[in-house]
N, C-alpha and C positions, 0 to 999 in steps of 0.2 A: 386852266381848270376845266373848261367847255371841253374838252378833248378826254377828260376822263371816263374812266367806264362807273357803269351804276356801283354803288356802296365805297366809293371810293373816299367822299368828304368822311364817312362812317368810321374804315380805316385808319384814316388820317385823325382822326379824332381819338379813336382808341392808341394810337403809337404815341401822341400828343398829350395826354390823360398826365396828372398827377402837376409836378411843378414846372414843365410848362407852359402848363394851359393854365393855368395860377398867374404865371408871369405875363403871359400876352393876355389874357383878360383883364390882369388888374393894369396895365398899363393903357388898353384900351376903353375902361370902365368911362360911360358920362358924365359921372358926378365927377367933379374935379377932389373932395375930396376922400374919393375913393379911388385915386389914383395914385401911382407913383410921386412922392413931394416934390424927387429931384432925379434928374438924370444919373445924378451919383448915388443916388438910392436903388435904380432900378439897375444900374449895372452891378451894386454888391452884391443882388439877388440874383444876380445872372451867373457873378464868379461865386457865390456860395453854392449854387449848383450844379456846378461845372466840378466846383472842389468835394460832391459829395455832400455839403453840408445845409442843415434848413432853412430852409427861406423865409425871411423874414413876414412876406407876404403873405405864408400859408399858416391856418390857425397853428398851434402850436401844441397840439396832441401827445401824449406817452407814446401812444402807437406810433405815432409819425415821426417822434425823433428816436425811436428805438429802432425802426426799418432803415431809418436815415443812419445811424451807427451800427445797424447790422452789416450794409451795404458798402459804407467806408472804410471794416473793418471784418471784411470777408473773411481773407485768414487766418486772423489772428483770432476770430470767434470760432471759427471750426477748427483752429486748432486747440484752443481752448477748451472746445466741446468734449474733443476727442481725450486729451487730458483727462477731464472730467467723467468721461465713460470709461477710462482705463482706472483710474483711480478707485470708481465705484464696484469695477469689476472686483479689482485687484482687493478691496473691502472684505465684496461678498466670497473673493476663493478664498481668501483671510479666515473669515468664520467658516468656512466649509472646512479648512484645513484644523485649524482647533479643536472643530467638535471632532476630526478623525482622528486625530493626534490625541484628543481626550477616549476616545473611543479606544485606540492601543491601548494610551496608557492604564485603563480598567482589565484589558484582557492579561496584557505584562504583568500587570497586578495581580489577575487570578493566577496565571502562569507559577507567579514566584513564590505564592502562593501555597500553589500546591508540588512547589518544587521543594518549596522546606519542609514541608508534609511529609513526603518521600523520603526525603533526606531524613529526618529525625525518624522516620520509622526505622531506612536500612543501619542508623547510627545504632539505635534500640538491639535491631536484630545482631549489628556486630558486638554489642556489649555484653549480651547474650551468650556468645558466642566466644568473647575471652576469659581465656580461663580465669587470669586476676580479676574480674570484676563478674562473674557468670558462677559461680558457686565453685570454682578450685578445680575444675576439671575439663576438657576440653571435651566440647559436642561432636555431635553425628552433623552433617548434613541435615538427617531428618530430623533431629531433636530441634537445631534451630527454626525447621521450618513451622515445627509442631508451634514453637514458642511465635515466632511470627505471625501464627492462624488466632493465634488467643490475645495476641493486642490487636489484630484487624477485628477481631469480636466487638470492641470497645470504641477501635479510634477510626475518626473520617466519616461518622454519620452524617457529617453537613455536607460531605465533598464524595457526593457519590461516582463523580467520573476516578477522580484518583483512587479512590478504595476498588473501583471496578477495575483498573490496571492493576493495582498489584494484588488482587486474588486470581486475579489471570495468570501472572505469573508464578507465582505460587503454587496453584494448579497445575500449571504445567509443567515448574520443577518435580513438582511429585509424582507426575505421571512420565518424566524422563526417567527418574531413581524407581522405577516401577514401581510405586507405592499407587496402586490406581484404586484403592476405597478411599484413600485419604486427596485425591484430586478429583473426584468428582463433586463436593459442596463448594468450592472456591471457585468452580468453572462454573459449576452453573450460575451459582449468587452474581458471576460477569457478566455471563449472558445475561441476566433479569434488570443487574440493572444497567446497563450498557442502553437497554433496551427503553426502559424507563425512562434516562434522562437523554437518549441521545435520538430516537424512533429507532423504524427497523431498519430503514437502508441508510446504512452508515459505515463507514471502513470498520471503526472498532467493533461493531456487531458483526461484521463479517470475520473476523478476527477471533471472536467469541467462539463463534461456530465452528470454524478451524480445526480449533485445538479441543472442544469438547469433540468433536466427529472425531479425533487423534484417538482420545480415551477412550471414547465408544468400540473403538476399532480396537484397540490393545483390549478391551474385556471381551472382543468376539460377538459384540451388541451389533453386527453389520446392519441391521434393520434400523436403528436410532443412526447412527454414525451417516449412514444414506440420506438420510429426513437433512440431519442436518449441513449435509456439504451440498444436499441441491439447493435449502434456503442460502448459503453461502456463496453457492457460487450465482444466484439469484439477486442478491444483494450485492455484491461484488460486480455485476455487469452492468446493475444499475447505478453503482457511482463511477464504475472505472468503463461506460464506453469503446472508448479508445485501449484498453487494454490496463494491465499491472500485474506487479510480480508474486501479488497477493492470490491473483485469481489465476493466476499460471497455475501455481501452489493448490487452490481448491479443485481445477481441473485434473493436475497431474492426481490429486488424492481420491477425486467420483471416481478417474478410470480405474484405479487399483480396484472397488470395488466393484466395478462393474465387468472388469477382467475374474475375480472374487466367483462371479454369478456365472462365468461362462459367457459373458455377452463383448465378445473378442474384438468384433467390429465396431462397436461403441467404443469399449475403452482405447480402441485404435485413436479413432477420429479425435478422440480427447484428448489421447497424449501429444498428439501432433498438433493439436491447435495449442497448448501448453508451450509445447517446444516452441513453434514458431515464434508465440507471443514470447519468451524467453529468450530466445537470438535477437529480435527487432530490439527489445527492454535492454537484457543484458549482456548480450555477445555470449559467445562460445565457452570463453573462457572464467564461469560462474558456474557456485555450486547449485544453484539451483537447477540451471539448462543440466549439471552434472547427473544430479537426482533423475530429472526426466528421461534423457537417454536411458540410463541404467532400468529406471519401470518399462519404458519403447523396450527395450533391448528382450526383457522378461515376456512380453508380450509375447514377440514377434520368435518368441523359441517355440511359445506353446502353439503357437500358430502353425509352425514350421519352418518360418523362415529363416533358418538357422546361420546363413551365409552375414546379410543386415546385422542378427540382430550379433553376432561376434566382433561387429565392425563400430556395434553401438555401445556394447560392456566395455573395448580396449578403448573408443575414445573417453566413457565416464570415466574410468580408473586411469587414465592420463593425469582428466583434467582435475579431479582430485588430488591425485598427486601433488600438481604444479599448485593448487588453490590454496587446499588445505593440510596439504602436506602427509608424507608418509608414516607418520605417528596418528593420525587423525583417525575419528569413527568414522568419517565420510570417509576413508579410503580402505579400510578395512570394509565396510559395507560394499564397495564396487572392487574386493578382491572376493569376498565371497560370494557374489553375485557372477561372477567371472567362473572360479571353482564351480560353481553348481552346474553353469552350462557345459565345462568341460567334461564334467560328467556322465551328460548326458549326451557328450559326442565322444566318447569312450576313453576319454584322456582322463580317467580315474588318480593314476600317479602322478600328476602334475597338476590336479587340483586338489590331491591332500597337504599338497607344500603350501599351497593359495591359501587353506581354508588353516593349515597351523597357524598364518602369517597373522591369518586376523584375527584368531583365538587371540593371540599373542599379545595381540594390540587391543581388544575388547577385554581382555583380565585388568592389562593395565589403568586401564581407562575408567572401568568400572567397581574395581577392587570389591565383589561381592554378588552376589545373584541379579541376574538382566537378563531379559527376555533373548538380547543379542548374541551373549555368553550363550548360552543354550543355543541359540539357532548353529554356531560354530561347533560348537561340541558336536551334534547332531550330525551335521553337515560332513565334518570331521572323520566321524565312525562310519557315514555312507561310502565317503571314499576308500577310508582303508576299506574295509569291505568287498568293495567294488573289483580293489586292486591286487586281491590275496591275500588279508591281512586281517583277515576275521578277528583272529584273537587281542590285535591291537586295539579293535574297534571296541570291543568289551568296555572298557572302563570308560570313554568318554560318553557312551550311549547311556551309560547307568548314572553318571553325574549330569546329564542332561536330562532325566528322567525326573531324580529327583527335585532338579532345581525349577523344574518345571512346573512341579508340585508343586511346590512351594509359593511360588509366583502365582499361581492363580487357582490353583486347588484341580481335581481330579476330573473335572465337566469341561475345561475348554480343552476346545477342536485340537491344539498340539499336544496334548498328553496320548489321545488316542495316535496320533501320528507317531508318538517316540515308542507308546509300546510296539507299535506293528514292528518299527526297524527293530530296538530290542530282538522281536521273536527271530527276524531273518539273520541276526546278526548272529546268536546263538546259533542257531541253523546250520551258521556255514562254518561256524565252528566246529559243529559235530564233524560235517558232513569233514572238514578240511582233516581232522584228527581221523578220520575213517579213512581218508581216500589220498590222503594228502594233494586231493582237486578241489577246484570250485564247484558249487553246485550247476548243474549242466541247466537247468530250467530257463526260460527267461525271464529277464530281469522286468520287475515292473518299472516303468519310466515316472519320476514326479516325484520322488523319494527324497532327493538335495532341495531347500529351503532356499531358493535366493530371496533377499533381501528385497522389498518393495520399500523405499525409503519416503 
């Protein structure tokens, strides 16, 4: 011990602490009895500690036999622990998962909700709509829609997200069937309350916007239709970031109008960022990316780039074809959009075969006056015309005139376009019974109507 360095007894004292220094003090205590009674006393205190267990010499504390059973019983308490922290976990994701599972089953519940909602409206509107049970006669399209708009009057005041879907629709049934006085209350009533229960930036507000900027745009309102496809596609960028097929769709529809204005290089950059987001979204082979090519294509004729943009109308009328097939409006719409350019690169006879193809296919389709119908007729009479064929052109030009009229009354922008042809179409009438030639003049270029879809 002499040999040790300083703090060492100190050491030896703190490594010694607890029951052995219990054991070698009470054995060497002076009071006899405060001593071990028996040598076999002091060696069971010795094997009790050796085995982990208390000693009989040290007081006999909770804390002292709980460290003494913590220590004898190391693994089996930390695995125990561990049990016990899995347990309470597994408790509390228990109740996390309930309240989420309760939390579904509220929304499944509004869902189903407002899925028999719907359903008992569209049952109403087909009931409507047969003639055994709808007063002995079979409806128009628009009769049942009319009868649809007069139980939305009444029913879904508590459920204004549902009622705001189907005057949406509604709406914009009526402004497909060109009835556009009777889809503008049902579009906006969506927007307002689209608005009301959901804020502004929300898909179905964007959504809203869309199809009211549609109508606006079919009544020649390009100034409201504007307002509302920049809120559109303003809201649209704020939920869709990363891109969607919603806001392809508001962009391909700004650039029409900004194509509209003369602002060439805008509506460029738009359609092309439309396109892009279109290929990444939905491949080549969709009528949407089909849609955008066919606007790109219109574009990029009045621009001049005539070589592009013939390479962009053959692939949209492809891919229509293959999508939506050759009875479809989308393919009639990218045969007449094709005809029109042919026209305007002097292939006059082989885009009045294009623009019969899809009269043909828009009578069918539409069985009655459509802004479509008209733009064919129109288109129609330009080519014969174009092609020596003045007097053919006569009757189509005159039923595109009046149906034009009809459709939207005497002030929008395509009546003054169909009398201008009218006057040239007569013209070359004269001129063709005078001279048996075409008129020598030149032709004004912008006169074929292709389709912006």
């Amino acid at each position: 011990m002499g040999t040790s360095p300083p703090g060492a007894p100190r050491q030896l004292r703190k490594a010694l602490a607890g029951d052995l220094d219990t054991l070698v003090l009470t054995a060497m205590r002076k009071e006899p009895e405060r001593r071990f009674p028996s040598v076999d006393q002091f060696a069971e205190d010795i094997r009790r500690h050796l085995d982990g267990r208390p000693i009989r010499s040290r007081p006999d504390t909770w804390a002292y036999r709980t460290s003494k059973f913590l220590r004898r019983h190391a693994w089996g308490v930390a695995a125990t622990a561990t049990i016990s922290i899995l347990v309470v976990g597994f408790a509390v994701s228990m109740a996390v998962q309930r309240a989420r599972i309760a939390n579904q089953a509220e929304q499944l519940a509004v869902e189903r909700d407002r899925s028999e909602s719907v359903l008992d409206f569209v049952l109403d509107f087909l009931r409507v709509s047969d003639p055994k049970t709808g007063g002995g006669e079979t409806l128009t399209v628009r009769e049942a829609l009319d009868s649809a708009m007069v139980g939305l009057d009444v029913r879904l005041q508590d459920d204004p997200q549902t009622r705001a879907a189907l005057l949406d629709t509604v709406g914009s049934v009526y402004r497909n069937l060109a009835l556009y006085g009777l889809a503008q209350r049902p579009l906006e009533e969506a927007l307002e309350l689209r608005i009301n229960a959901l804020g502004e930036d929300h898909p179905e507000v964007g959504e809203s916007l869309l199809n009211l900027a549609s109508l606006e745009r079919h009544l020649g309102h390009d100034g409201e239709a504007s307002r509302h496809l920049i809120r559109a596609v303003d809201v649209l960028r704020s939920v869709y970031p990363s891109g969607h097929a919603d806001l392809a769709t508001a962009l391909n529809n700004l650039a029409a109008l900004r194509r509209s204005d003369g602002k060439l290089d805008v509506a460029e950059d738009l359609y092309r960022e439309a396109l892009s987001m279109q290929g990444t979204l939905l491949g080549e082979m969709h009528s949407d990316t089909a849609v955008t090519l066919n606007n790109l294509a219109v574009l990029l004729t009045a621009k001049g780039s005539l070589e592009e943009a013939e390479t962009l109308y053959r692939r949209s009328v492809h891919i229509r074809a293959e999508v939506d097939g050759p009875d479809s409006l989308a393919y009639a719409t990218g045969l007449n959009s094709l005809g029109a350019f042919l026209v305007r690169t002097g292939e006059a006879g082989a885009a009045a075969k294009l623009h019969r193809e899809a009269l043909t296919i828009r009578r069918r389709r539409h069985r009655g006056d459509h802004p479509q119908v008209a733009t064919s007729l129109h288109n129609l009479a330009d080519a014969l015309r174009r092609s020596g064929q003045a007097a053919e052109a006569v009757e189509p030009i005159e039923e595109a005139l009046a149906m034009q009229l009809r459709l939207t009354g005497p002030e929008h922008r395509r009546v003054e376009k169909l009398r201008a042809m009218e006057e040239r179409i007569r013209e070359a009438v004269a001129a063709e019974a005078a001279s048996k030639e075409s008129v020598g003049r030149e032709e004004p270029t912008g006169t074929q109507v292709p389709d912006g879809d």
